[in-house]
PDB file of N, CA, C and O in Angstrom:
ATOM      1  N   UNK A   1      41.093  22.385  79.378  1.00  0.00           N
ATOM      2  CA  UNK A   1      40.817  22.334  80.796  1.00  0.00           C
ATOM      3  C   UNK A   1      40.236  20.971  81.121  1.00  0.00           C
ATOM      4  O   UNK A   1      39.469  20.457  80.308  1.00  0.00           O
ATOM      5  N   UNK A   2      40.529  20.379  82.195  1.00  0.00           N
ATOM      6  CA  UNK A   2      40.643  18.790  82.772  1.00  0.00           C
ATOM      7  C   UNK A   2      39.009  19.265  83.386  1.00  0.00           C
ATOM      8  O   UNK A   2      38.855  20.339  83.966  1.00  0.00           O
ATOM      9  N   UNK A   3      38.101  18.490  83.198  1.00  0.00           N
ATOM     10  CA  UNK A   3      37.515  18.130  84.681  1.00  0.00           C
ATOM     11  C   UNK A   3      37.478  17.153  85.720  1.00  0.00           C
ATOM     12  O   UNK A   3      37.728  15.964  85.519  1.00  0.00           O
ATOM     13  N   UNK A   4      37.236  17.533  86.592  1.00  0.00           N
ATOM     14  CA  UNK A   4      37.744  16.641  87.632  1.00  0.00           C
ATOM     15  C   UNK A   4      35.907  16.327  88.392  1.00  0.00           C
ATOM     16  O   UNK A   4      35.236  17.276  88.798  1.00  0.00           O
ATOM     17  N   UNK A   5      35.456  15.037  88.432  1.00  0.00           N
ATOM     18  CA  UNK A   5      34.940  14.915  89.260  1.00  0.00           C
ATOM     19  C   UNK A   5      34.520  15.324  90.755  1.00  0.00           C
ATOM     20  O   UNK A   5      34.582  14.508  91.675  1.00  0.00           O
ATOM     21  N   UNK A   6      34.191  16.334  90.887  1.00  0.00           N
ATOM     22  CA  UNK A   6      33.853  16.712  92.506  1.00  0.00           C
ATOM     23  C   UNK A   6      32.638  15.903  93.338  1.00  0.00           C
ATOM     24  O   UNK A   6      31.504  16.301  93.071  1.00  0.00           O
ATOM     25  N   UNK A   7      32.735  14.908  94.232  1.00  0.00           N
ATOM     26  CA  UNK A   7      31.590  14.328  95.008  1.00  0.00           C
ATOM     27  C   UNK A   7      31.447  14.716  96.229  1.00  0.00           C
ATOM     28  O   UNK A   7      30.363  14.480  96.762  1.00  0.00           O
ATOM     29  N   UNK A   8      32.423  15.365  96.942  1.00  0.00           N
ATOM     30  CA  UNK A   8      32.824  15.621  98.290  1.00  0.00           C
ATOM     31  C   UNK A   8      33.300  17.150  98.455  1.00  0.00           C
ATOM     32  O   UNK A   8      34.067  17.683  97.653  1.00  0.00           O
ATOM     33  N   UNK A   9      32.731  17.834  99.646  1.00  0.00           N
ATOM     34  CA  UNK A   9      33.674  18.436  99.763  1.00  0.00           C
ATOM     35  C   UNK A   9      35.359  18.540 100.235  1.00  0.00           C
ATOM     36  O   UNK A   9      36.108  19.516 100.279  1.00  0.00           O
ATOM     37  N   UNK A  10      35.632  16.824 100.622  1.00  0.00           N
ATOM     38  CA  UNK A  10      36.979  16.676 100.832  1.00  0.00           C
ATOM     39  C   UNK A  10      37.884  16.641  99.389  1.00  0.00           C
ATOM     40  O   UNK A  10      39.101  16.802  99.311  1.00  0.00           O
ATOM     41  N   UNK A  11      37.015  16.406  98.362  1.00  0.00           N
ATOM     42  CA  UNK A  11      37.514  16.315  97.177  1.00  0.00           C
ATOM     43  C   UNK A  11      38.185  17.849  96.403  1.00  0.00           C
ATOM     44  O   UNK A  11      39.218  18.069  95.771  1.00  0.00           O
ATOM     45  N   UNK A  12      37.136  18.625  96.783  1.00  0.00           N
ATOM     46  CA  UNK A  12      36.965  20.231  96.759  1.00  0.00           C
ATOM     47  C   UNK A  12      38.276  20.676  97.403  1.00  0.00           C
ATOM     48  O   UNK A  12      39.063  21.453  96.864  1.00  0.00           O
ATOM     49  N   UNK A  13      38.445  20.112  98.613  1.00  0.00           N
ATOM     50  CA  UNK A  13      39.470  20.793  99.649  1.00  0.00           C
ATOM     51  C   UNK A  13      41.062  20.074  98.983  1.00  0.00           C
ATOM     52  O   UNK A  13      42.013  20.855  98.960  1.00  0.00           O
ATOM     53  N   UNK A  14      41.248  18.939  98.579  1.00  0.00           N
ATOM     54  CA  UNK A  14      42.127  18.146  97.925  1.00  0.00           C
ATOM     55  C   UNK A  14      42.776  19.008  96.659  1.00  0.00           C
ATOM     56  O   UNK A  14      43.936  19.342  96.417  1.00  0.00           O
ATOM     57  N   UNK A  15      41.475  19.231  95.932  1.00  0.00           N
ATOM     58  CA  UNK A  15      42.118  19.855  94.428  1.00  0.00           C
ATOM     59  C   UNK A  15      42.446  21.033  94.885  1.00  0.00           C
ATOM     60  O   UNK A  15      43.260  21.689  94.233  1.00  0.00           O
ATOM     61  N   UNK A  16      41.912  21.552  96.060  1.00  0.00           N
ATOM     62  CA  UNK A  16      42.479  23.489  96.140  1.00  0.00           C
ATOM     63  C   UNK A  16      43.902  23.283  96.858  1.00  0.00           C
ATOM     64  O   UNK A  16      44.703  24.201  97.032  1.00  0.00           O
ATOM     65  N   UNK A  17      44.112  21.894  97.266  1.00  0.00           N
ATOM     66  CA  UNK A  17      45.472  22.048  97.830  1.00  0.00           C
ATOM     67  C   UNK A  17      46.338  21.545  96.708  1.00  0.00           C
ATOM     68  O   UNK A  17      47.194  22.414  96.548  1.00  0.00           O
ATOM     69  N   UNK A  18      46.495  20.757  96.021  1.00  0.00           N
ATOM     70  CA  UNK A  18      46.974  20.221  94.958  1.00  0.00           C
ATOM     71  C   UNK A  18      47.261  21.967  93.943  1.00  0.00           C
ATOM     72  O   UNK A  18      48.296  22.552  93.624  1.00  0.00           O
ATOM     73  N   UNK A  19      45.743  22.299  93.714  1.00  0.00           N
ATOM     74  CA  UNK A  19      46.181  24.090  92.868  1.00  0.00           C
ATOM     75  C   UNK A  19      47.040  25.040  93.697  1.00  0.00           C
ATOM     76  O   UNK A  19      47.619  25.980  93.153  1.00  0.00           O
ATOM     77  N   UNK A  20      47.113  24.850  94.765  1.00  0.00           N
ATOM     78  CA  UNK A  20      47.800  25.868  95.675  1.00  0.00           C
ATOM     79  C   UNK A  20      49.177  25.759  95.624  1.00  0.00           C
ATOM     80  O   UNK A  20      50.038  26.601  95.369  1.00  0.00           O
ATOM     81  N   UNK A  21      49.258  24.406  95.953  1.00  0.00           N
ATOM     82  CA  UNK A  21      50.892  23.644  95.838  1.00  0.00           C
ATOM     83  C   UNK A  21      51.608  24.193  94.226  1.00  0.00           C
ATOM     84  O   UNK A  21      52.684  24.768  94.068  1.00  0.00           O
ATOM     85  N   UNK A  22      50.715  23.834  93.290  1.00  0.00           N
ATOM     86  CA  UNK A  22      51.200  24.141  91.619  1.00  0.00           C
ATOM     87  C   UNK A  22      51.623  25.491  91.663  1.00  0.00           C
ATOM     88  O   UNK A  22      52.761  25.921  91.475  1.00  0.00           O
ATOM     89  N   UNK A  23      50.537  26.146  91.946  1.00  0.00           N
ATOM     90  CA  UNK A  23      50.903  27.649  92.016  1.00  0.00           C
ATOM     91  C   UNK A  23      52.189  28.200  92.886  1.00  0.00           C
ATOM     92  O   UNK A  23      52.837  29.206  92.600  1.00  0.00           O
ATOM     93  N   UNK A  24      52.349  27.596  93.664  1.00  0.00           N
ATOM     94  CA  UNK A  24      53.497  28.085  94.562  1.00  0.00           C
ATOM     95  C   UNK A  24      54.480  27.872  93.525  1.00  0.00           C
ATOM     96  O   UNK A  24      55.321  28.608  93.010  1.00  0.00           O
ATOM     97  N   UNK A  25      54.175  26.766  93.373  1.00  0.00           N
ATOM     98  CA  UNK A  25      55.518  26.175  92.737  1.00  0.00           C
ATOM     99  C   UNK A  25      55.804  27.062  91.589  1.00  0.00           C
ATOM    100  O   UNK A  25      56.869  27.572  91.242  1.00  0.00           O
ATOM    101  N   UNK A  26      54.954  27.115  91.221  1.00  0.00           N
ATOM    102  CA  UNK A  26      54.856  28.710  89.970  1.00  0.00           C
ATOM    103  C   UNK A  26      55.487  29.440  90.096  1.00  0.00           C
ATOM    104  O   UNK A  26      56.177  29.931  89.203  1.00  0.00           O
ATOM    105  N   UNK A  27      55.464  29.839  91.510  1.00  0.00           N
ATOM    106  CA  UNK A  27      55.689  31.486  91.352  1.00  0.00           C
ATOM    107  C   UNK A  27      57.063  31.304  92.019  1.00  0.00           C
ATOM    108  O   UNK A  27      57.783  32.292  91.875  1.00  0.00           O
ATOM    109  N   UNK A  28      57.571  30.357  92.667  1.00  0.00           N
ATOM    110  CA  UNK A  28      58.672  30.112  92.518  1.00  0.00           C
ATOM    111  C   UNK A  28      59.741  30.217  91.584  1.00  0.00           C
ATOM    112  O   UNK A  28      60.534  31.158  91.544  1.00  0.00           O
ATOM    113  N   UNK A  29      59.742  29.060  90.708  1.00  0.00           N
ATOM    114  CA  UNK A  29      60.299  29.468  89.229  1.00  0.00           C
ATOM    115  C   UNK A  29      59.948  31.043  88.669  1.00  0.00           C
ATOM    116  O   UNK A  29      61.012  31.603  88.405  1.00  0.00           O
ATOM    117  N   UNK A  30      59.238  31.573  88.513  1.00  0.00           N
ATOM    118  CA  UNK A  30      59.063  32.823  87.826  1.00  0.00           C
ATOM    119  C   UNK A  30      60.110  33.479  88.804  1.00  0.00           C
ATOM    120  O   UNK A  30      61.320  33.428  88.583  1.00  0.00           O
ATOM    121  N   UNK A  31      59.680  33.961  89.656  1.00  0.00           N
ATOM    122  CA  UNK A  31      60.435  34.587  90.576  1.00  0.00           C
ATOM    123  C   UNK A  31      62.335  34.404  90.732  1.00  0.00           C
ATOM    124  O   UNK A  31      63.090  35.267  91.181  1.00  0.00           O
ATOM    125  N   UNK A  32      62.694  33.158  90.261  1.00  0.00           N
ATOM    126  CA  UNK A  32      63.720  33.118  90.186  1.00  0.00           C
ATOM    127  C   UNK A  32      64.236  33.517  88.889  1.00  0.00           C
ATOM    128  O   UNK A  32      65.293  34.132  88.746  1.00  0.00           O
ATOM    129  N   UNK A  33      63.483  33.164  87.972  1.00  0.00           N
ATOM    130  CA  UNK A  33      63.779  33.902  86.565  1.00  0.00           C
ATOM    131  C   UNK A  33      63.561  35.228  86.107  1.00  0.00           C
ATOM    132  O   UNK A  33      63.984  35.633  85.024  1.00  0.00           O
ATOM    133  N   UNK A  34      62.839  35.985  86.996  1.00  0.00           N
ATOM    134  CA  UNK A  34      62.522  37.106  87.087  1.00  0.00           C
ATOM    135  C   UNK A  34      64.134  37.764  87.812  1.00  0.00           C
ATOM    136  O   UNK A  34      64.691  38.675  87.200  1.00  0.00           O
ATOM    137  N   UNK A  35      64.612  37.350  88.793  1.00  0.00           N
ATOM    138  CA  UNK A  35      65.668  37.905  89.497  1.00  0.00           C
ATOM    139  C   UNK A  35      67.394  37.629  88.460  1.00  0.00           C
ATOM    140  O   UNK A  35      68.383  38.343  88.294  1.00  0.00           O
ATOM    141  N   UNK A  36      67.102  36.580  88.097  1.00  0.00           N
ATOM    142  CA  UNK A  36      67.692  35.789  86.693  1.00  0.00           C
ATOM    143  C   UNK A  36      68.228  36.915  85.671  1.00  0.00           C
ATOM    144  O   UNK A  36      69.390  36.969  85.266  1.00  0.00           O
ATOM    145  N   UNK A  37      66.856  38.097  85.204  1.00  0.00           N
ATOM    146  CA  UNK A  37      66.736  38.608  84.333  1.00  0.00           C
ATOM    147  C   UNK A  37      67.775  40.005  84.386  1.00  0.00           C
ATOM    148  O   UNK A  37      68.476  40.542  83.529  1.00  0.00           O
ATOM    149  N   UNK A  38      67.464  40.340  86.027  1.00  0.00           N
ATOM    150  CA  UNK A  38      67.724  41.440  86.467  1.00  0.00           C
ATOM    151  C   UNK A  38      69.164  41.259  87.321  1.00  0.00           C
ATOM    152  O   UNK A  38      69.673  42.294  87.752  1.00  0.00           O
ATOM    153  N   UNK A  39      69.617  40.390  87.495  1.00  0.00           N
ATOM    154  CA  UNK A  39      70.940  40.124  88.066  1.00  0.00           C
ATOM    155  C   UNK A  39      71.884  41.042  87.576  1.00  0.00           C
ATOM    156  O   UNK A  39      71.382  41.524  86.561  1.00  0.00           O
ATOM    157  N   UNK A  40      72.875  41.481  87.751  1.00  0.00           N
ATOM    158  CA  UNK A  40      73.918  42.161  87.028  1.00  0.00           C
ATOM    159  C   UNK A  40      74.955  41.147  86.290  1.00  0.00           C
ATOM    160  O   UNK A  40      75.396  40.179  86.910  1.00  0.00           O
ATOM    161  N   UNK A  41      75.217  41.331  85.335  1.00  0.00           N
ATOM    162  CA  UNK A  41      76.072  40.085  84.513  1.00  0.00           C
ATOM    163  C   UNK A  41      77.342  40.441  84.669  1.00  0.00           C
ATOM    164  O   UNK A  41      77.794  41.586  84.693  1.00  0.00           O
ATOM    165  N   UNK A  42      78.065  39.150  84.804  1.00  0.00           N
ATOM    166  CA  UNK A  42      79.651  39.312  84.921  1.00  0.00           C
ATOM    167  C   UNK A  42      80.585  39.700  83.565  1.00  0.00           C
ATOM    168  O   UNK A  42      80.471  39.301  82.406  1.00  0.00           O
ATOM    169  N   UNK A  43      81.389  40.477  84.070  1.00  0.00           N
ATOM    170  CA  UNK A  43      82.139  41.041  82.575  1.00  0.00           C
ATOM    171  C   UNK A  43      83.206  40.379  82.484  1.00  0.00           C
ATOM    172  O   UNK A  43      83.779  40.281  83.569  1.00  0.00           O
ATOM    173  N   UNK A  44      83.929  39.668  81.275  1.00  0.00           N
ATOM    174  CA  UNK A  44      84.747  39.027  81.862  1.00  0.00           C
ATOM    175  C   UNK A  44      85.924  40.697  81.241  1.00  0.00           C
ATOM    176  O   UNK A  44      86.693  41.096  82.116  1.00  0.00           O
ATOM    177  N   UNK A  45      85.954  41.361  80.077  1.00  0.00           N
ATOM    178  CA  UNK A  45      86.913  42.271  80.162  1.00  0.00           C
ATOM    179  C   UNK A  45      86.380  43.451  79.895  1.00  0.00           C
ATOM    180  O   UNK A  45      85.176  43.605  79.689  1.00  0.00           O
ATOM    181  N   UNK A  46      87.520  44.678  79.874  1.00  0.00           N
ATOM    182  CA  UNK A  46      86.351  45.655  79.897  1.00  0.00           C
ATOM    183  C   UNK A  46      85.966  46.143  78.727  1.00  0.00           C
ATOM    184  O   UNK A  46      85.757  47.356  78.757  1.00  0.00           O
ATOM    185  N   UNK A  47      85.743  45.442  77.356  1.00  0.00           N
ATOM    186  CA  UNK A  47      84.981  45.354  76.040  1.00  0.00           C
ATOM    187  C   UNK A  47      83.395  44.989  76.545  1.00  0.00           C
ATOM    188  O   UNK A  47      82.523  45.849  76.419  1.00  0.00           O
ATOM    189  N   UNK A  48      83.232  44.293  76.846  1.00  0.00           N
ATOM    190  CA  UNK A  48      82.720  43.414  77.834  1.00  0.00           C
ATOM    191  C   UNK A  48      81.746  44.126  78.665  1.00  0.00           C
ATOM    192  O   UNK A  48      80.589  43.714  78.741  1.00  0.00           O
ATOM    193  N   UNK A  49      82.201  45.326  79.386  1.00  0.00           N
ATOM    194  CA  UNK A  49      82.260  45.892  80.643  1.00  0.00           C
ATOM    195  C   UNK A  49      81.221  47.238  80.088  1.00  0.00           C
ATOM    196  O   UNK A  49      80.156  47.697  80.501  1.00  0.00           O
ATOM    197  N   UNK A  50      82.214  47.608  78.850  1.00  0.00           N
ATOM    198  CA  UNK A  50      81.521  48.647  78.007  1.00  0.00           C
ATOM    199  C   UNK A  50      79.996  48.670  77.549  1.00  0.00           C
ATOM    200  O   UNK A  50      79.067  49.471  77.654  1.00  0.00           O
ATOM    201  N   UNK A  51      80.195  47.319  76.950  1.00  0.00           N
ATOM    202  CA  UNK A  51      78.987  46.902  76.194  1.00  0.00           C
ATOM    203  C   UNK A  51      77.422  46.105  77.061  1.00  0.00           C
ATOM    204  O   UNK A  51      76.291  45.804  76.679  1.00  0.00           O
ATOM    205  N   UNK A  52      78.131  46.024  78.283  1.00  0.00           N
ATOM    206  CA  UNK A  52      77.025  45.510  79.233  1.00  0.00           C
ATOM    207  C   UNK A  52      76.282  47.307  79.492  1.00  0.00           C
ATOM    208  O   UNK A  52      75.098  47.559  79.268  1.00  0.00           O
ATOM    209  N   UNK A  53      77.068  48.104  79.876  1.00  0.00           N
ATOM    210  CA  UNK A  53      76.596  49.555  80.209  1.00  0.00           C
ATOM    211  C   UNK A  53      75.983  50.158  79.515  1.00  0.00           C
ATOM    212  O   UNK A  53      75.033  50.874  79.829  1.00  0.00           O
ATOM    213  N   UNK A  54      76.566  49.913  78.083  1.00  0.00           N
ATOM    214  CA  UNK A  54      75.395  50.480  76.719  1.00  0.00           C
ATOM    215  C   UNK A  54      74.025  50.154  76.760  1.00  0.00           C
ATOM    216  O   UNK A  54      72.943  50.734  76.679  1.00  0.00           O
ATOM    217  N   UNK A  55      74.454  49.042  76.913  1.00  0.00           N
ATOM    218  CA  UNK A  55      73.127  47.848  76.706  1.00  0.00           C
ATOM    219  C   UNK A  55      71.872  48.088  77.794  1.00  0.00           C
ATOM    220  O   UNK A  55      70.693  48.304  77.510  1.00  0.00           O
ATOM    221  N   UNK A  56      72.652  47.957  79.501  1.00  0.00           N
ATOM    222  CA  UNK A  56      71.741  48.845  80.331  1.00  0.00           C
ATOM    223  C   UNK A  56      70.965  50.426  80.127  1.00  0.00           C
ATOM    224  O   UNK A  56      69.810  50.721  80.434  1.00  0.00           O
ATOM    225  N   UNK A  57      72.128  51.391  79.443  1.00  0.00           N
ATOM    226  CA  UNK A  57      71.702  52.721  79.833  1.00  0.00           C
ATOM    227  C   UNK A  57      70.481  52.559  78.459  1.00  0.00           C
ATOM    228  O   UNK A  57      69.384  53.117  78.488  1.00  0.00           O
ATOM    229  N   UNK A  58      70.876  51.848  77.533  1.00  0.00           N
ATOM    230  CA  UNK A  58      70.135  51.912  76.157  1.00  0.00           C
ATOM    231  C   UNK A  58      68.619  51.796  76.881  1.00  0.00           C
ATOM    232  O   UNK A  58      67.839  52.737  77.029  1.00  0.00           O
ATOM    233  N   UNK A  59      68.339  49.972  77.418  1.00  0.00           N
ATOM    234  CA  UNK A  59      67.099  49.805  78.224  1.00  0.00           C
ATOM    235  C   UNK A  59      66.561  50.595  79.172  1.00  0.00           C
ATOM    236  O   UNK A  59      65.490  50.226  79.652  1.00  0.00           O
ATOM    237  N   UNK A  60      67.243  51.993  79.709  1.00  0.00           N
ATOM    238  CA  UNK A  60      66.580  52.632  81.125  1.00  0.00           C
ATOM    239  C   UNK A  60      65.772  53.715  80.092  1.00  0.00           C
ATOM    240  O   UNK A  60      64.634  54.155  80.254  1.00  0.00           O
ATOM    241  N   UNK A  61      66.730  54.013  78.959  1.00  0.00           N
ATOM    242  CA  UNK A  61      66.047  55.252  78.234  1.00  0.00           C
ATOM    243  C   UNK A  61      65.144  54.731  77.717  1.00  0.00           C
ATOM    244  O   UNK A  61      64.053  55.288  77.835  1.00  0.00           O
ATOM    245  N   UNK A  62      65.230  53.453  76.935  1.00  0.00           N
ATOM    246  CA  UNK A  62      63.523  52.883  76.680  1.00  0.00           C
ATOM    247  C   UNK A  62      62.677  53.172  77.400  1.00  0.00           C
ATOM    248  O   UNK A  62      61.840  54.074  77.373  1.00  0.00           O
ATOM    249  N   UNK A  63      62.958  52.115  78.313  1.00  0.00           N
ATOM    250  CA  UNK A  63      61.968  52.305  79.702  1.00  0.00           C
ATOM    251  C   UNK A  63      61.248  53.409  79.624  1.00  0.00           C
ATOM    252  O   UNK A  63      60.105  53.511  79.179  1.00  0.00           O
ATOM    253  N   UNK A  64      62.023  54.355  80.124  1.00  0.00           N
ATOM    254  CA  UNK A  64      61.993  56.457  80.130  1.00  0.00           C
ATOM    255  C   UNK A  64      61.083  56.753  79.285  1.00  0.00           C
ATOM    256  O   UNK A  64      60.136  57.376  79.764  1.00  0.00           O
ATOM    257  N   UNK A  65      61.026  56.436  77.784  1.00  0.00           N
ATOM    258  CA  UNK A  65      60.419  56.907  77.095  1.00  0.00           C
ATOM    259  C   UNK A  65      59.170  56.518  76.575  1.00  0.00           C
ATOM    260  O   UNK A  65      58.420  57.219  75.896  1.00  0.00           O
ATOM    261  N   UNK A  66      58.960  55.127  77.008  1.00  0.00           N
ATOM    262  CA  UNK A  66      58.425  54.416  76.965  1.00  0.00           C
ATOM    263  C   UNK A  66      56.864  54.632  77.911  1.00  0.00           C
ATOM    264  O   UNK A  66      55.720  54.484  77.481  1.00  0.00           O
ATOM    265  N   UNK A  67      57.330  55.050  79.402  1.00  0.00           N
ATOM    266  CA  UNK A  67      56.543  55.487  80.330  1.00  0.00           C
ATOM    267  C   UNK A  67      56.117  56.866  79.932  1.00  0.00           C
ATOM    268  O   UNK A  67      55.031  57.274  80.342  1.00  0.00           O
ATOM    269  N   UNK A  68      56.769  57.523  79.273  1.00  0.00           N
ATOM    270  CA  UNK A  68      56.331  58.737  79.002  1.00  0.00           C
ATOM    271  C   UNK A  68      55.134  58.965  78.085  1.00  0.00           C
ATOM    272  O   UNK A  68      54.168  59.713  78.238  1.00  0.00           O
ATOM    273  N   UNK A  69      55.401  58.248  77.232  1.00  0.00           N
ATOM    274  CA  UNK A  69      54.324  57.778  76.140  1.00  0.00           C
ATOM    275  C   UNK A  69      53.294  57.429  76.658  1.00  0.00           C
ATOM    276  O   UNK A  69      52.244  57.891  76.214  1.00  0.00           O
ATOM    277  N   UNK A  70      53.267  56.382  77.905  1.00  0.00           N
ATOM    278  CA  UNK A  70      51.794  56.187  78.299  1.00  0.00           C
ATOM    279  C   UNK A  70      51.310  56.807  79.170  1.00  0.00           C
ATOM    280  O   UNK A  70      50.169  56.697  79.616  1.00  0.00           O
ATOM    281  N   UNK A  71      52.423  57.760  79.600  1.00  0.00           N
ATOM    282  CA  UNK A  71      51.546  58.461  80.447  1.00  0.00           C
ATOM    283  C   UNK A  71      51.116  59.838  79.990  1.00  0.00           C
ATOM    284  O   UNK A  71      50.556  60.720  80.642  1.00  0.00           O
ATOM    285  N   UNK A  72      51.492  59.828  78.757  1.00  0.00           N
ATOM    286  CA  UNK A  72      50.771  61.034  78.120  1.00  0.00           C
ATOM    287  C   UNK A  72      49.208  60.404  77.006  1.00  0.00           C
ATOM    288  O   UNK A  72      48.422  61.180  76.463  1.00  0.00           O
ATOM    289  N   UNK A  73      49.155  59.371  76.952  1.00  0.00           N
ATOM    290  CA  UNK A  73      48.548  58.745  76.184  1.00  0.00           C
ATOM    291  C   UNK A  73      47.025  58.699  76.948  1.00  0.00           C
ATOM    292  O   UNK A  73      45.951  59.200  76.612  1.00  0.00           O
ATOM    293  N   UNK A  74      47.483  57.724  78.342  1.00  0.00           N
ATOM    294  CA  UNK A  74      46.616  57.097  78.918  1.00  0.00           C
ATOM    295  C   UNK A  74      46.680  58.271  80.681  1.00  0.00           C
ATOM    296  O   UNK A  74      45.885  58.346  81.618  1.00  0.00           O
ATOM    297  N   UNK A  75      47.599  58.757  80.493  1.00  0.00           N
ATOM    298  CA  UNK A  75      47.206  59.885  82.051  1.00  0.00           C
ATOM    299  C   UNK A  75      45.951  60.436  82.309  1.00  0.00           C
ATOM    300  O   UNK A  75      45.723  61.171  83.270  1.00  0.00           O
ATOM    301  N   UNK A  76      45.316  60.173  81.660  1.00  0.00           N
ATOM    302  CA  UNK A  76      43.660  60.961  82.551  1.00  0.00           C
ATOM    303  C   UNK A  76      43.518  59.318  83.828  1.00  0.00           C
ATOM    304  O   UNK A  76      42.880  59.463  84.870  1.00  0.00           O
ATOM    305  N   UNK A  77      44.095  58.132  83.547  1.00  0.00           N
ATOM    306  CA  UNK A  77      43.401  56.915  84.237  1.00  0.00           C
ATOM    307  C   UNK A  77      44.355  56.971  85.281  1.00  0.00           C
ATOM    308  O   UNK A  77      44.173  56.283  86.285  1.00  0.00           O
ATOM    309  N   UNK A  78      45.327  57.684  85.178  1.00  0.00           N
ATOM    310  CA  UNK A  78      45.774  58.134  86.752  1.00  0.00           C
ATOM    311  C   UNK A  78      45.308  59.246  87.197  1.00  0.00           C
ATOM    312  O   UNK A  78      45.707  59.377  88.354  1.00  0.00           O
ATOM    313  N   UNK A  79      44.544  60.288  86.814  1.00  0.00           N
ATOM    314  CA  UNK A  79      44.371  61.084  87.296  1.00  0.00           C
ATOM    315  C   UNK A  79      44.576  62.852  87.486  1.00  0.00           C
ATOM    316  O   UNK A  79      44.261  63.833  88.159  1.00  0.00           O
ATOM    317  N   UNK A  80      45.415  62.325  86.238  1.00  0.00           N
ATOM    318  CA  UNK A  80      46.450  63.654  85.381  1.00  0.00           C
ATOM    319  C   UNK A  80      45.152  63.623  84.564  1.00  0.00           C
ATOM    320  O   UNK A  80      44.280  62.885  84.104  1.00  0.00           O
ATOM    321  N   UNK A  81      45.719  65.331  84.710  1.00  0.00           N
ATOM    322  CA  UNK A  81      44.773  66.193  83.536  1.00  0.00           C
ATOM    323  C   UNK A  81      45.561  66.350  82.558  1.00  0.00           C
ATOM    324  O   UNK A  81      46.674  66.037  82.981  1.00  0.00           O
ATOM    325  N   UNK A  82      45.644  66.712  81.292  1.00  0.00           N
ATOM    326  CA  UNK A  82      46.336  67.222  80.339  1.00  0.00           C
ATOM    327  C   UNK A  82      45.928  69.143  80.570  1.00  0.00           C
ATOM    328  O   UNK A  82      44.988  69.900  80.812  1.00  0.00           O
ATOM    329  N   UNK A  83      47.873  69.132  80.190  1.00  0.00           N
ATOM    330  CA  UNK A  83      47.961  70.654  80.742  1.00  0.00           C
ATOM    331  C   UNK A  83      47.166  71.346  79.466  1.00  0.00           C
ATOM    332  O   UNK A  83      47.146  70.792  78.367  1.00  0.00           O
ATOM    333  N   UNK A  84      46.509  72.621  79.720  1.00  0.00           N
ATOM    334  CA  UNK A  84      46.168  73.630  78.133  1.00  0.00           C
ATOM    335  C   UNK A  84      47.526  74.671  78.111  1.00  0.00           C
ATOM    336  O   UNK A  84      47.658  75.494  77.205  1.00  0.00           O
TER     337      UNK A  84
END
């Protein structure tokens, strides 16, 4: 971590715009790589076509099971009781 000299509060107001600007810019890129991730991919045949669908349904059942796990794990911090 840099320090930066602060003498002013115009100096104060400078670096929070300078961090503000970075950050945008941040979340920019993420955000596009985030949508990047989740795009639907082009097939070029339907080998292709097959194996993109596997590949999705494979990741939803993760997902699925995945959530299930924590929410049997960690469900009292939502608010779930565990059934008797």
């Amino acid at each position: 971590m840099q320090s930066h000299p602060y003498n002013t509060l115009e100096d104060i107001e400078l670096r929070k715009d300078e961090l503000r600007a970075q950050l945008s810019s941040n979340s920019e890129k993420v955000g596009s790589l985030w949508r990047s991730l989740w795009a639907p991919q082009k097939s070029e045949s339907k080998g292709e076509l097959v194996a993109n669908l596997i590949s999705n349904s494979i990741t939803a059942i993760d997902a699925f099971i995945l959530m299930r796990k924590l929410m049997k794990t960690y469900g009292w911090l939502f608010g779930r009781r565990k059934r008797k």
